[in-house]
C-alpha positions as a printed NumPy array, in Angstrom:
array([[ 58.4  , 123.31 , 128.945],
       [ 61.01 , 124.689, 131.467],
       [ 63.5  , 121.561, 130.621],
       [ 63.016, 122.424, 126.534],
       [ 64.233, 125.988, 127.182],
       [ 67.066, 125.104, 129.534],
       [ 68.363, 122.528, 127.377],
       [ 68.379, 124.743, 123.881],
       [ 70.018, 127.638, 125.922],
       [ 72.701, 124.821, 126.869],
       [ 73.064, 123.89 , 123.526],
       [ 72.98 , 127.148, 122.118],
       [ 75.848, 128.176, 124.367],
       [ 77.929, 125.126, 123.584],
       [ 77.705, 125.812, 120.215],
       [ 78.83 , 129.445, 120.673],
       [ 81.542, 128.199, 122.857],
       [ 82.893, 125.946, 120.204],
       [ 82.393, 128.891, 117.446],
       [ 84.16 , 131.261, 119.677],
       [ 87.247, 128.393, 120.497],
       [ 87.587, 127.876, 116.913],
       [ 87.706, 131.517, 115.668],
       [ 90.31 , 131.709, 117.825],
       [ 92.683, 129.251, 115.785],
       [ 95.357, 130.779, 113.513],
       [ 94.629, 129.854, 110.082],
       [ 97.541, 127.856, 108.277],
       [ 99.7  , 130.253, 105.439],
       [ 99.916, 127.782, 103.74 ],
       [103.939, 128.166, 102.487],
       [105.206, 126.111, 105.561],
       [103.425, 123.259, 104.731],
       [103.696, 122.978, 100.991],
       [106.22 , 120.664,  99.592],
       [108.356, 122.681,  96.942],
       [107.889, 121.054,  93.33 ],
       [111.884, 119.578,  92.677],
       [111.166, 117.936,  96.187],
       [107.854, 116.005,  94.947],
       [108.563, 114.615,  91.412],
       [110.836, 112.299,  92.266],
       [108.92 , 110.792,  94.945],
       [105.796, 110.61 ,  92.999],
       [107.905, 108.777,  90.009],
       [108.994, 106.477,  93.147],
       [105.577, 105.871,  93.76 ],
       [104.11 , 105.308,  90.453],
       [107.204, 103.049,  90.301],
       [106.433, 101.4  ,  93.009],
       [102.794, 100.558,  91.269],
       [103.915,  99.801,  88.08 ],
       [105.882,  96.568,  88.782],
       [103.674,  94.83 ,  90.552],
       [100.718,  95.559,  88.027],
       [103.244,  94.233,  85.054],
       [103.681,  90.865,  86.846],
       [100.154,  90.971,  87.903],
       [ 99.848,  91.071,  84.033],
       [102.452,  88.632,  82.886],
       [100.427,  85.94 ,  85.469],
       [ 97.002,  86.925,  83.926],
       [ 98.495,  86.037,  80.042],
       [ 99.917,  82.829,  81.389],
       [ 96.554,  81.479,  82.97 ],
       [ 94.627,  82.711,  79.81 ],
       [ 97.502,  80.258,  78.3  ],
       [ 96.364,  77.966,  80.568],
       [ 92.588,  77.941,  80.044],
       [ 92.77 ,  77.994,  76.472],
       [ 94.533,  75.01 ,  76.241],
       [ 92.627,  73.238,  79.356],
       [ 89.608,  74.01 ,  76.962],
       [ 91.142,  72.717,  73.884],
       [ 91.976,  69.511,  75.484],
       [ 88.523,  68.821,  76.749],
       [ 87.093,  69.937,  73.42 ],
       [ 88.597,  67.417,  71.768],
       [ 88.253,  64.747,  74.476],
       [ 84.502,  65.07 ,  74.274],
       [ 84.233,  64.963,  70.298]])
């Protein structure tokens, strides 16, 4: 019973060790670290940029092997009739 007690007033001073450490921390304003708005819009156009192109080839290749299916299909409807 001895060892239960010790250990919980360990742990219970850990944790209030760790509550006191991180009270202690400056909390972040929050202006230093915010990107103004002229500064972000052309980087996020840069990024959906960067996303667009790929997914419109990714696109052109998905028409041409629909294309390709159709007339695979076609040719071995009419080989088996």
């Amino acid at each position: 019973m001895k060892r239960r007690g010790y250990w919980l007033a360990m742990m219970a001073g850990a944790v209030a060790l760790v509550g006191l450490v991180g009270c202690g921390q400056e909390a972040p304003t929050g202006k230093a670290g915010a990107p103004s708005k002229p500064a972000t819009e052309p980087t996020g156009q840069a990024i959906v940029d960067s996303v667009k192109t790929p997914l419109d080839k990714s696109r052109q290749v998905e028409k041409t092997l629909e294309k390709a299916a159709d007339k695979t299909a076609d040719t071995i409807k009419d080989a088996t009739q």
